[in-house]
N, C-alpha and C positions, 0 to 999 in steps of 0.2 A: 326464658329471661323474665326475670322480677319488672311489672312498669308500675309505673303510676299510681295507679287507678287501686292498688289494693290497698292502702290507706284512707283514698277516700272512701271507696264500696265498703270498709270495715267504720269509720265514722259515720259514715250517711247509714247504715244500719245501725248504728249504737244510738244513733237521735232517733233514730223512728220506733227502736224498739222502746220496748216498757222493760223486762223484766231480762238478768243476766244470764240467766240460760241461754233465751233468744236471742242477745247478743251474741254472747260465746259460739251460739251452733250458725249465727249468717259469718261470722267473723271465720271458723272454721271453713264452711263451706265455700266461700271466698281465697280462702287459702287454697284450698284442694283445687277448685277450678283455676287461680291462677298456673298451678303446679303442671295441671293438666295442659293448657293453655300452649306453655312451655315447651311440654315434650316430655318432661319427667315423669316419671312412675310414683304415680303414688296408690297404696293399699287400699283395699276397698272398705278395712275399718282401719282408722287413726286409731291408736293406744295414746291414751293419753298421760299412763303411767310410764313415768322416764325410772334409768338408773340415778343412783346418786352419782354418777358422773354425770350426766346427761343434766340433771338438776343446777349441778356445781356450775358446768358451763352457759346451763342457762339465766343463771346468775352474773355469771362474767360479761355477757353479752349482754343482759340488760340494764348494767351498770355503762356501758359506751352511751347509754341514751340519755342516763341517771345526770351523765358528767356534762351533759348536753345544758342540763338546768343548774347543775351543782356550780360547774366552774365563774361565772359571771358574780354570784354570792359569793363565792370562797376568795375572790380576785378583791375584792370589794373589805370582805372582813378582814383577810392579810396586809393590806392595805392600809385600815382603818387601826390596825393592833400596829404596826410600823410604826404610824402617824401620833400615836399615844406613847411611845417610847421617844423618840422625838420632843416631845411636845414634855416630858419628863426631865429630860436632857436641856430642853432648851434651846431644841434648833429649830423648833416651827413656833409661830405663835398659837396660842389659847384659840380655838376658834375657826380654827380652819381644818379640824378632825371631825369633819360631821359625814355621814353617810352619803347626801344630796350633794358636799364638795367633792367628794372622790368621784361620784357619779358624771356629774360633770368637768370635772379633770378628764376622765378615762375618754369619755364623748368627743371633747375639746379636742384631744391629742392624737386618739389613735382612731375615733369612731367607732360604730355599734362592735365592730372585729375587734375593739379592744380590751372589750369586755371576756375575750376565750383567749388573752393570752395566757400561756400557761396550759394548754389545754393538753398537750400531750405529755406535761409531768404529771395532769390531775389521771390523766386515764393509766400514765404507766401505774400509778397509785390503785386504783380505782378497780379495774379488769383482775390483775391475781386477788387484791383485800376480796371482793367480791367470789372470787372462784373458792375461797379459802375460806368464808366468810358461811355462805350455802353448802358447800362441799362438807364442811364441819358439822351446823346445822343437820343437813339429812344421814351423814353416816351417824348422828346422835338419834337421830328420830330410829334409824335401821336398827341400831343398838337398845334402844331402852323399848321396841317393839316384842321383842322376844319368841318371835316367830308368828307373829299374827301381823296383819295390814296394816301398813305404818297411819292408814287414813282412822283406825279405831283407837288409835295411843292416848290421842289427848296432849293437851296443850299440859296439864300439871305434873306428866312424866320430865319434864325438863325442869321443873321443878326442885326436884328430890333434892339436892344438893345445895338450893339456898339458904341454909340457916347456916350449915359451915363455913358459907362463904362471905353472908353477912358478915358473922363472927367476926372471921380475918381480916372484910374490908375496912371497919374503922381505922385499927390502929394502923392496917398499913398504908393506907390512904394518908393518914394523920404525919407519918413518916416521911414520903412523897413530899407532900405538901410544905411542909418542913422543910424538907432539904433542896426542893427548888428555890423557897424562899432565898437560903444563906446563900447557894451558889449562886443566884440574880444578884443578891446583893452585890456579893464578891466580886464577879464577873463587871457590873454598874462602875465599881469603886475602882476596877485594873481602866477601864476605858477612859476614865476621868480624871486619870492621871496622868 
């Protein structure tokens, strides 16, 4: 059983060490004697190369910690973009859409816990975007590897396809943008009547 203590033995070694090796190898070794500790089996070498599944999911899982920091900011900017449509409309006054009012709104009403409401839409969001996210990522790195170790590829093999995609993005972007415009419009003008 996971206690305690492996977050702080992995922080009180990241402050005392200097350099990320030494981090990475007390944080690792840390793990392994938690594991032991436990009861569990663990190898007498760590592989530290995963599958692109192993990858993907390790992306899923460290977006739940992501949503940890993300959701309070995203509660806050939702919030704030509301209060600007509002405030367009004419239902709030000038003035009361600031960052520091929502902040103390949320405090005021619900307290520090009001800050993760929302939290288990952001992670249903959050956990697949992410597996989807890495998963895609390393099956591209697997692919543009070509049979050698995806650690000698390079960052500019994912590259190769930016100029066509440039290309495309202006106008379609320019399109986008465009036609959200007229449909706000539209949408503004059905609600206002």
């Amino acid at each position: 059983m996971w206690s305690l203590s492996l977050p702080l033995s992995c922080s009180s070694a990241i402050t005392l060490q200097n350099n990320l090796q030494g981090k990475l190898e007390i944080c690792m070794a840390t793990i392994v004697l938690q594991f032991k500790a436990s009861g569990s089996h663990v190898p007498d070498t760590i592989c530290l190369s995963c599958s692109d599944l192993q990858n993907a999911a390790a992306g899923s899982f460290a977006s739940a910690f992501a949503t940890l920091v993300l959701c309070p900011t995203e509660l806050v900017k939702c919030r704030l973009q509301t209060m600007h449509e509002m405030q367009l409309s004419g239902k709030i006054v000038q003035g009361h859409n600031t960052v520091w009012s929502v902040i103390k709104a949320v405090l005021q009403k619900d307290g520090p816990l009001g800050f993760y409401r929302g939290l288990s839409s952001t992670l249903l969001r959050e956990i697949p975007g992410y597996f989807l996210f890495f998963g895609g990522y390393e099956l591209s790195r697997t692919f543009f590897a070509f049979g050698r170790p995806k650690e000698e590829l390079g960052v500019f093999a994912l590259y190769s396809g930016l100029k066509p995609t440039m290309i495309r993005a202006f106008p379609a972007n320019g399109a986008l943008f465009l036609a959200y415009e007229y449909s706000r419009k539209l949408m503004m003008n059905q609600f206002d009547t």
